[in-house]
N, C-alpha and C positions, 0 to 999 in steps of 0.2 A: 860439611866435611866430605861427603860422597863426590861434590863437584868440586872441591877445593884439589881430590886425589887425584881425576880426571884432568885437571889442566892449570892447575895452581895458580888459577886468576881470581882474587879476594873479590873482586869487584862484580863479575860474571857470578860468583857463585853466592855473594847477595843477594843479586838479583833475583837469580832465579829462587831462592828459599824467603824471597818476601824479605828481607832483612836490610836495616841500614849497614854501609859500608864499617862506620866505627866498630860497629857492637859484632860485623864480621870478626874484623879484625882482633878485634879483644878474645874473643874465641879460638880463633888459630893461632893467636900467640902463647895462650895458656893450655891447648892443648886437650883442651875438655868440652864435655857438652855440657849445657846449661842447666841441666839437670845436677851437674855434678858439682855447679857455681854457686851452691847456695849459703848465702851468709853465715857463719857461725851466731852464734846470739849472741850480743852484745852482753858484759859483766862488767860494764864501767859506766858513770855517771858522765854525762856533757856539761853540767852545771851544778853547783852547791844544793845541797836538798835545803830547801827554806823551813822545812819543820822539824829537823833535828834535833836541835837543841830543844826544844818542848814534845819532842816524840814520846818521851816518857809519860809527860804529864797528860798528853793528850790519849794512851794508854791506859791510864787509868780513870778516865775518864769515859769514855765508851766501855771500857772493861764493866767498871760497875753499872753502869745505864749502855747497854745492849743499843738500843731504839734509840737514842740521841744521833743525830743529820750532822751533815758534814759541816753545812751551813750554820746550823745553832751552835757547835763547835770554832768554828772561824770566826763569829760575832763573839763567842765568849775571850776568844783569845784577843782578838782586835782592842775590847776595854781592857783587858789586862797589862797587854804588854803594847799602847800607843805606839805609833808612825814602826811598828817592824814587820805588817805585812802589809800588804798590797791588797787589793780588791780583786785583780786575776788570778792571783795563787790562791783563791777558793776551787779553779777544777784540779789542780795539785793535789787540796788536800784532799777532794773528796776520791780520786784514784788511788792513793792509799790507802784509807777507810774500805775503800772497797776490796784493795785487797788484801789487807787486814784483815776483812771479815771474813772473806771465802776461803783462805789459810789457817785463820788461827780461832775465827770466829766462834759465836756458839752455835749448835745443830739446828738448822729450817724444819717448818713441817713439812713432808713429804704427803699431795696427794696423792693417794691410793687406789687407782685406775680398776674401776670394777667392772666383772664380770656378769654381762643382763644374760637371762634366759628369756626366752620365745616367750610370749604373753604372758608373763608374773607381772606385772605394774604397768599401771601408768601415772604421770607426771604430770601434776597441773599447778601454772602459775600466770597471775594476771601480770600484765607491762601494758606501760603507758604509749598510746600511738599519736601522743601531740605533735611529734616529728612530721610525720606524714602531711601535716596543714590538711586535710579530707575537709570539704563542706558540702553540706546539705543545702540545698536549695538557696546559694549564696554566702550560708550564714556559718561560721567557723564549725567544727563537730568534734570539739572536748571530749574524746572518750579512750578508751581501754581495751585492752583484748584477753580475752580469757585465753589460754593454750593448754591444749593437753595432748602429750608425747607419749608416743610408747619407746621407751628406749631402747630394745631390741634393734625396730627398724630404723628408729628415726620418723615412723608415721607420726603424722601434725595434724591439729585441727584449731582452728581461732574461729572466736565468736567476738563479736562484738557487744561491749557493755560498756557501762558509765562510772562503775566503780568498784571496788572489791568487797561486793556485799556476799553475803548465802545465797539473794534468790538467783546474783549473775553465777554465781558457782554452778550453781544447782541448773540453770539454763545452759552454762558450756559445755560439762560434764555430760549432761542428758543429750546435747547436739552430736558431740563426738561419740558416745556409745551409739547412736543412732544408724550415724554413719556410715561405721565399723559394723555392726551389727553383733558384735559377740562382745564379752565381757571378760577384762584382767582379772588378776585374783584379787590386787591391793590397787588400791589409789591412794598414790603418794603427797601432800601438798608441803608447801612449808607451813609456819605458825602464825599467819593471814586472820584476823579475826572470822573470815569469813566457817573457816573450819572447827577454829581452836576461841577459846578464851583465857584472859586472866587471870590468875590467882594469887596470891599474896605471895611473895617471894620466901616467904620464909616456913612455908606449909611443906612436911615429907616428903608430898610426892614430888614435888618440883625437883627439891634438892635430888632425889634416888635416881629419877627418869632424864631432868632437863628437859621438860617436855607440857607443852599445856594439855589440858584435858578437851575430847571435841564437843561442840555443841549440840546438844539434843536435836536441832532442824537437819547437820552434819550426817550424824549417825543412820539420823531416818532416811538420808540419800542412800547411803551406803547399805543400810539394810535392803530397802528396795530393789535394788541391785544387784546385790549380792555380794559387795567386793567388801575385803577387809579395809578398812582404813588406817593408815599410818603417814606420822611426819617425819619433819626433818626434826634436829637439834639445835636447839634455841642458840639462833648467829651463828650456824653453820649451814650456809644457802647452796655449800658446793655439794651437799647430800643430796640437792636438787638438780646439778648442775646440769641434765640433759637440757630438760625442760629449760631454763637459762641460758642456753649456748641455742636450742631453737626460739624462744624469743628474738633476741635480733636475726638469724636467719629470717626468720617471718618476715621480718618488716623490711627488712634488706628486697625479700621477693616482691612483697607491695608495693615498695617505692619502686622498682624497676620498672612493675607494672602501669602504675601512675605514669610514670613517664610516655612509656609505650600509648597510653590510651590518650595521653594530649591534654588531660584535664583533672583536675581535682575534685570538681564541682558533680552531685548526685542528686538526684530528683529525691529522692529519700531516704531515711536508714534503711530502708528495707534492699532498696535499689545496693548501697555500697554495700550490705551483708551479702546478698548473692554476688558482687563483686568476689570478696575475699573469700568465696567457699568455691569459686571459680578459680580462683590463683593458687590459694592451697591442694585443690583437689591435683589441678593439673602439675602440682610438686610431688604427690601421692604417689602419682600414676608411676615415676621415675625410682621409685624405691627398691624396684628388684624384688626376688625372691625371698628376701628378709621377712616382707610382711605378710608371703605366704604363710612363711614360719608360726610368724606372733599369731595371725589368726587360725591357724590351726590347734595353736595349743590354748586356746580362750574356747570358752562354755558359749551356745550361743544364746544369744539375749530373748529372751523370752515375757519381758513385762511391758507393762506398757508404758506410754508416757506420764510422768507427773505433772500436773497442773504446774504454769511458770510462776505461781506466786506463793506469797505462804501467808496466811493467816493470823487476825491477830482481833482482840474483842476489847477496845479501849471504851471509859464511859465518857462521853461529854460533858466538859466544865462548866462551872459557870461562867465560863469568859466564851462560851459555844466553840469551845475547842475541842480538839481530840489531839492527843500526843503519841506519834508514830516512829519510832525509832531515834529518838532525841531530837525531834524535832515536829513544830507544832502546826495543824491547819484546820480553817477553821468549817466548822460546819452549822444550818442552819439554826436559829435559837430553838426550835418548836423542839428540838432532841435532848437540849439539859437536859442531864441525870440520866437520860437512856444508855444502855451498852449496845455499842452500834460493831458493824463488822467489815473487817477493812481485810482488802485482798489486794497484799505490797507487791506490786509486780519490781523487777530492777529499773525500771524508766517512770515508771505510773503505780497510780493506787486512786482504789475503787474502794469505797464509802458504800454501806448498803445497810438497812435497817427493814430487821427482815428479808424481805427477796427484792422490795424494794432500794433501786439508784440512789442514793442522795450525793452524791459529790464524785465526779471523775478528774483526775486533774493530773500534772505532772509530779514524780518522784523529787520532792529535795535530798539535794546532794550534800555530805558533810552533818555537825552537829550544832544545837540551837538555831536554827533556821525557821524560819514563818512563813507561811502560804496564809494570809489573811483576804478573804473576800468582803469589801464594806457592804456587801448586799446582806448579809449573816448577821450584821451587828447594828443597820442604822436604823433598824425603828428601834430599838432602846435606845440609840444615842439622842436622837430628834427628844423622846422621852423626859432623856436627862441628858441636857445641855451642857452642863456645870461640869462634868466627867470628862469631855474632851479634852481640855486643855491637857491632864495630866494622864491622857488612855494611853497606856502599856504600847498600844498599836494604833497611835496616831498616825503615823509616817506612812503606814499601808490605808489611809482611806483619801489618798488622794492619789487617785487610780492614772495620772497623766501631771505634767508639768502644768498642762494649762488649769486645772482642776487647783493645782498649789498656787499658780499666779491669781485666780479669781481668788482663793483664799485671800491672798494678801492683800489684795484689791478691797475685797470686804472690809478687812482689819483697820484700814484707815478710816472709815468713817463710824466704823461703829468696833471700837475693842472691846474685848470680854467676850464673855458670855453672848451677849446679844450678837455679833459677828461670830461668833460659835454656829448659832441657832441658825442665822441666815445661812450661813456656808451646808450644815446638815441638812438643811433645806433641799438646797440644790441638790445632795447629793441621792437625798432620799425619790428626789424625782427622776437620776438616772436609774437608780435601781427599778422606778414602777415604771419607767418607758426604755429608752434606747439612749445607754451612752455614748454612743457618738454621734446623736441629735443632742442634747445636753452639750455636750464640747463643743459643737459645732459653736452653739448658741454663744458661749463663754466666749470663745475666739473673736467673735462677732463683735461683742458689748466689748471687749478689750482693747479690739483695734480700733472701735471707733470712738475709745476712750470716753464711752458712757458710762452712769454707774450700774456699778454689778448685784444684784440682786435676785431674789428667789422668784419674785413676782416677774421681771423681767425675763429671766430665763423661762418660763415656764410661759408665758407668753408669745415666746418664739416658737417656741416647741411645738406651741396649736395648732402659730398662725404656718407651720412647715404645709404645705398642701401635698393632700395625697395621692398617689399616682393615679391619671384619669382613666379608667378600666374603658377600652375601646370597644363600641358598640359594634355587634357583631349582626349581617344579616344573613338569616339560615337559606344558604342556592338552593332553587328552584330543582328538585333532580328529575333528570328524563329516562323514565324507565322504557322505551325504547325499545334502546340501543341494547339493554338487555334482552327484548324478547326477540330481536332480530341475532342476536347470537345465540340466543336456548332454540331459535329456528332454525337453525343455522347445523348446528349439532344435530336437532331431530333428521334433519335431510340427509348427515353423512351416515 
């Protein structure tokens, strides 16, 4: 308009305002700025509403079921009333529905944005980092990350674990107060068995509170420590929700990281837990003045550390078992009947009987799981032959494929029982020497598709020759060269 006033060329004063000639011109014919050009709102229909005539019915319809889709509404109508809608006038209806509901609808819940003070809680919740693909020394690394937030700052801390047990709680928990060094007032979790347990839904407290009771191993973290313990409300995760919105934060920074580093692949867990306390810390560092706050107003830690495992006094079956948190492993026969003492770590668990070792092994993950060793069980089975076919824990005493292929190799010339006996033969002779001399041996007799036997095996095994220990002859030493340097010294 300014250059339009100055020399009344439409064309020139397009130009120079960046503008096409037309939409000039449309402008200085109408006299206005385009600010002043804005369409009225449309109050009229371009096309027939296609769901009018059942607007009612479809009314009452969501009216009495709230939570009924726009979509389970348009398949009910489609069988009702055949060939009179169409398959694209489903985003139709459901633009209606929608604003239907936001008009006349019934009331949403509204989250309720709260207000954190300086070090009163912290936030812990475990998530899954299978995303991440991470391996260990090649081999994929299935695990978990414990987190705990202080919602004040947004301070973070992740540990790595294998699953949402007490002893990984109790190991995350204990890493980040470590950290930090000072202590919140409460720790907050959700209702994770690891904190909380069970109770029959239809008990007082449940109904009054909404809330599970914690677990005696729970309480004793918390007492330790000093903090109060409290949960969320049972399927209500958003009472959690710092702690939840920095779960994917975290992993979000890891993945970035991964990227940056070039590789997935770690020499050990140990190796990718200093990874992640290396990425977390340096998110820490970023927090600002906030977590001056929090740690100001936290007590400072003053105990020490708790052992990473928890204790537990199972007695040995008679199957030389011991059963560990729903699930079963076995240990040596010589302990039937004894009470042995097992120290559950989150990865592992140690077997001890007295001060004495008996079984180190890795932690099973999940419920009804077996960890059977056939060294535990085969001098009874040799014993009693007849038992195998029908043992509980068959399937775990054939320690390799090739171990199951000589089985069945046996089986043909001799069924039963007697092809029982040979097979526990064999196996009784890995346990008293070296199973993969024994496999070795199997492999052997299979490939050269000779028959498979105890005596044969066991055979091989002898004729393996031992390594020849190289004869060593003691050098002649010249002491010398020594008294020529202690002479040497006396001179200076």
């Amino acid at each position: 308009m300014e250059e339009i006033n100055k020399h009344s060329k439409v064309g020139l004063a397009a130009m120079k305002a960046d503008m096409d000639r037309k939409t000039a011109r449309k402008y200085v014919a109408a006299g206005k700025l385009p600010s002043e050009m804005r369409p009225v709102a449309r109050t009229w229909r371009t096309r027939p509403d296609p769901f009018e005539q059942d607007w009612p019915e479809i009314l009452a319809l969501i009216g009495a079921t709230p939570e009924l889709e726009a979509k389970t509404v348009f398949e009910l109508l489609e069988e009702k009333y055949p060939g009179r809608y169409e398959p694209g006038q489903l985003r139709t209806l459901q633009r209606r529905m929608r604003r239907w509901r936001a008009t006349n609808g019934p009331e949403k819940q509204v989250t309720l944005a709260q207000l954190h003070r300086p070090g009163e809680a912290a936030q812990t919740d475990f998530t899954s980092a299978a995303e991440l693909g991470v391996t260990i020394a090649g081999q994929l690394f299935v695990h978990m990350l414990c987190v705990l937030v202080l919602p004040y700052s947004n301070w973070q801390w992740a540990t790595v674990c294998l699953s949402e047990s007490l002893a990984a709680l109790r190991r995350g928990v204990q890493r980040a107060l470590f950290q930090l060094g000072r202590v919140p007032q409460y720790h907050q979790t959700d209702n994770s068995t690891a904190a909380t347990h069970r109770i029959p839904d239809g008990e007082k407290a449940f109904v009054e509170n909404h809330k599970r009771p914690f677990n005696a191993g729970y309480l004793a973290l918390m007492r330790h420590f000093g903090m109060t313990p409290r949960t969320t409300t049972v399927g209500a995760k958003e009472q959690n929700g710092d702690v939840e919105a920095g779960n994917g934060a975290c992993k979000r920074r890891l993945e970035q990281a991964l990227l940056l580093r070039g590789s997935r692949d770690f020499a050990s867990v140990e190796a990718y837990e200093a990874f992640v306390d290396l990425v977390t810390r340096k998110a820490n560092g970023k927090r600002g003045s906030r977590v001056a706050e929090d740690l100001a107003a936290m007590r400072e830690l003053n105990v020490a550390k708790l052992p990473e495992f928890v204790v537990d006094f199972p007695t040995v079956s008679e199957w030389s078992t011991i059963r560990v948190k729903h699930n079963a492993y076995s240990v040596p026969s010589r302990l039937i009947g004894e009470k042995v003492k097992v120290h559950l770590y989150e990865d592992r668990l140690e077997v001890y009987y007295g001060d004495d070792l008996q079984l180190a092994c890795e932690r099973l993950v999940g419920r009804n799981q077996r960890r059977i060793d056939y060294r535990d069980v085969i001098w009874s089975l040799v014993r009693k032959p007849g038992g195998f076919a029908r043992y509980v824990y068959r399937e775990e005493m054939f320690p390799s494929l090739v171990f199951r292929r000589a089985y069945d190799a046996i089986q043909n010339p001799h069924c039963g029982t007697k092809g029982d006996l040979e097979y526990l033969r064999i196996l009784h002779l890995a346990a008293g020497t070296l199973e993969t001399e024994v496999e070795s041996a199997l492999a052997g007799l299979l490939a050269a598709g000779q028959p498979v036997s105890a005596d044969a095996v066991k055979a091989l095994v002898n004729a393996t020759a031992a390594p020849a220990l190289p004869e060593m002859t003691a050098p002649a030493i010249d002491l010398g060269s020594y008294d020529a340097l202690l002479g040497q010294e006396v001179a200076a």
